[in-house]
N, C-alpha and C positions, 0 to 999 in steps of 0.2 A: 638150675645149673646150666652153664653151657654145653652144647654138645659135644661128641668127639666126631671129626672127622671121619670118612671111613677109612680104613687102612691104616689109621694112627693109632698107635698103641694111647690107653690112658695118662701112663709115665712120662711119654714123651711131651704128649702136648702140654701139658702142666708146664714141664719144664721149662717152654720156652717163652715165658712171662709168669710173671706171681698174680697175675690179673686174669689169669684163665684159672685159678684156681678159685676165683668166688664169680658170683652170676655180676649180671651190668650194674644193677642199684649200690652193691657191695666194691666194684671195679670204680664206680661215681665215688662210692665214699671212702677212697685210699687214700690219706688227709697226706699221708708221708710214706716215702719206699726210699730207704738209705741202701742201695744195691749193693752185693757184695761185687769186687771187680769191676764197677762202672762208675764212671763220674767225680774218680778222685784225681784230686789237681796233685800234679806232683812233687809240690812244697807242700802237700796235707793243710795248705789255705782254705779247702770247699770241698765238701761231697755231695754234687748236685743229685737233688729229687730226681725221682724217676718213677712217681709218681702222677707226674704230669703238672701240677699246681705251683712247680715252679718256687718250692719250699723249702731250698737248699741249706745245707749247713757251713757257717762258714766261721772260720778265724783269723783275723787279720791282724793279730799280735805275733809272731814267730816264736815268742817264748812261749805259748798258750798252745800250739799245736801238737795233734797226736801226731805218733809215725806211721808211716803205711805198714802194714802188714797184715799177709792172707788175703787180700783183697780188702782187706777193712781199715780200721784206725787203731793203735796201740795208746792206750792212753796212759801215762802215768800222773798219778794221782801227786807226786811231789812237785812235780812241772804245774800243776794248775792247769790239765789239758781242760777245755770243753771247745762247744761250739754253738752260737748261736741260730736258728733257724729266722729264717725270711721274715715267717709270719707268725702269730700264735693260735695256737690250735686250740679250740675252746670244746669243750662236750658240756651241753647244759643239763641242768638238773635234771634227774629220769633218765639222761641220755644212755645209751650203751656204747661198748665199744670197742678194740679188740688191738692189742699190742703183741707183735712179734717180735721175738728178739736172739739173737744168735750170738751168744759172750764167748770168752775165755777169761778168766779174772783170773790175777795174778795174786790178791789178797782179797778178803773178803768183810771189808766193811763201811758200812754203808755209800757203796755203792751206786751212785746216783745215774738211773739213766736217761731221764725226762724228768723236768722241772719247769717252772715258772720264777717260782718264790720258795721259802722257807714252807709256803702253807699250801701250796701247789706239785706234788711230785710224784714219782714213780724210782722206786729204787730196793737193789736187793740188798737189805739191810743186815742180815749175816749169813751164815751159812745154810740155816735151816727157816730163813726169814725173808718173805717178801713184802713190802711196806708200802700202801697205796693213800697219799694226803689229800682230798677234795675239800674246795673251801667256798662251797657257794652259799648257802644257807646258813652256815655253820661249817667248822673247822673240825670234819672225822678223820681221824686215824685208823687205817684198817690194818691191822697184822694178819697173813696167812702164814702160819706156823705149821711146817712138818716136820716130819721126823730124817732119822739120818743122816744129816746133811747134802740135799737135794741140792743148793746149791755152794758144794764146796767149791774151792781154786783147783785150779789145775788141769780143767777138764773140758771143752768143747760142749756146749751144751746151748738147746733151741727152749730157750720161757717161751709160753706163746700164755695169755692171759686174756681172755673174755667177759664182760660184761655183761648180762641182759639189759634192754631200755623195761622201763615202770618204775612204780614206785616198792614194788617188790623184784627188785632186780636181783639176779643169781651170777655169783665171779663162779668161774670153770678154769681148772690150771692145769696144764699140761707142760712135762720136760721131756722132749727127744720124742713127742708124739703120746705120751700115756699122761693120761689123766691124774692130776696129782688128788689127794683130799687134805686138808687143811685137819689141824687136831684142835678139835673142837675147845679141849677146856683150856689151851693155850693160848689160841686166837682171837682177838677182838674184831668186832662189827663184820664178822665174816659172814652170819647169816642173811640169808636171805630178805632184801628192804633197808639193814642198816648200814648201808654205804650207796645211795642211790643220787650223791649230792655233785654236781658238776665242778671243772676243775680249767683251768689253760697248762696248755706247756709250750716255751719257746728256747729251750736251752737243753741242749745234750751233754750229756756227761760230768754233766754238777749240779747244786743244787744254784740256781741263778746267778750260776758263774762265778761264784764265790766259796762253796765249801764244798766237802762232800764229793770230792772229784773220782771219777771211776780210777779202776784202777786194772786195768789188763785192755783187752780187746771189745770191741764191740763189730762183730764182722758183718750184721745185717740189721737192718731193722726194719719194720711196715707196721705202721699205723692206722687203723681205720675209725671214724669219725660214726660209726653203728658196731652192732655187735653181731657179729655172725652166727648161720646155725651149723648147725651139726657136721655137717657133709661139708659145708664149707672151711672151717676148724679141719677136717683131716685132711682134704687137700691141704690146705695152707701145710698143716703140720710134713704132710708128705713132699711136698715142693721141697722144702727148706729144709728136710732131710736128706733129699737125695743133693740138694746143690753144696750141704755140708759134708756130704757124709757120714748121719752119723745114724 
C-alpha cells in the first residue's frame, strides 16, 4: 500500500485520487475511472477517463444521451441512453478483476451497466440479483442472489464486486462498504472456480447498445483489469463512500 504522508490524516489523502486508494501495480491496472463531477461534456456527448488510458465514454447521437446529474449521467432506459467506450476492455480467462460502481436506479430491471454483446455483460438484473456473462471458453452465466432486496430503486448505493485471478477464482460483493454473501441454493456458478472464464466490455449502460438500457443514475464508476486485496477493497470502498456520502 502506499504511504501516508506525515501530517495527513488517512481520509484525507485517499480522497484526493481513487488511485491512492490501491498500491502502483493496482493504480497501472485502472482499465476505467468514469469520475463523479469531472470530465463531463455539457451536452452529456462524453465522460472522459480519468483513468489515464484515455477510455472515454462517448455518444454522439443526441437522442441516445443521458442528462447530467449529481455529477454523474441520468440515464433513461426509454430514450435508449448508453455510451460507447474508446476501447474494449478485455480480462482473459483466470483473469481477476474488480468493478466499482455508485447507482441510483430509478427501476430495477435488468439493468445493464458494462457490456460487450448479448454474451458479454455485467448488469443488476433485479432487485435482489446481480448477473455476471463471461464468454471465452464457453458461455457462463453467473447469478449472485440475496436476500432483501440489496439492490432496490430508490436509493444511492456503492456495488463494488471483486474477482480473484486462477482457475479457482472467488467473486467478494460488497453494498455501501459491507460485504454482501450470495444465497447459496439460489445462485448459479457462484462458487468458487465456476465462473473463472474471460469476457470484453465496451458499452455503458446497455447491453451493446441495443437493449437492456440502465435506467436511473450511474454517478461513478472504476474498473480495474486485476483483482484487488483486502485492504485495497476498503479503501476503495471508503473513498467512494465518503466522496458519495453514504
Amino acid at each position: 500500500m502506499l504511504g501516508v504522508p506525515l501530517g495527513v490524516t488517512r481520509v484525507n489523502y485517499i480522497e484526493t485520487d481513487l488511485k491512492d486508494a490501491t498500491d502502483s501495480s493496482a493504480a497501472l491496472n485502472l482499465s476505467l475511472w468514469l469520475k463523479n463531477d469531472t470530465g463531463l461534456e455539457s451536452d452529456g456527448s462524453k465522460w472522459t477517463d480519468s483513468s489515464g488510458n484515455n477510455n472515454h465514454a462517448s455518444q454522439g447521437t443526441e437522442g441516445n444521451r443521458a442528462a447530467l446529474s449529481g455529477g454523474g449521467l441520468d440515464f433513461e432506459k426509454d430514450n435508449s441512453d448508453h455510451y460507447d467506450l474508446a476501447s474494449t476492455i478485455t480480462i482473459a480467462e483466470n483473469g481477476g478483476f474488480c468493478l466499482a460502481v455508485v447507482v441510483d436506479q430509478e427501476t430495477v430491471t435488468d439493468n445493464m451497466i458494462l457490456s460487450k454483446d448479448s454474451n458479454d455483460h455485467i448488469k443488476i438484473a433485479d432487485a435482489n440479483t446481480f448477473r455476471i456473462i463471461a464468454n471465452d471458453d464457453t458461455q457462463t452465466t453467473t447469478n449472485f442472489k440475496f436476500e432483501g432486496n440489496e439492490f432496490a430503486a430508490g436509493a444511492k448505493m456503492l456495488i463494488l464486486v471483486n474477482r480473484s485471478a486462477g482457475a479457482t477464482n472467488r467473486f467478494s460483493f460488497f453494498k455501501n462498504g459491507t460485504e454482501l454473501t450470495p444465497n447459496t441454493d439460489t445462485s448459479t456458478n457462484e462458487a468458487e472456480g465456476e465462473n473463472p472464464y474471460g469476457f470484453d466490455i465496451n458499452v455503458l449502460g446497455a447491453r451493446a447498445g441495443t437493449s437492456q438500457f440502465f435506467d436511473g443514475k450511474i454517478l461513478e464508476l472504476a474498473f480495474w483489469s486485476r483483482s484487488l486485496n483486502s485492504a485495497e477493497i476498503t479503501d476503495v470502498n471508503e473513498y467512494l463512500k465518503e466522496i458519495h456520502g453514504l
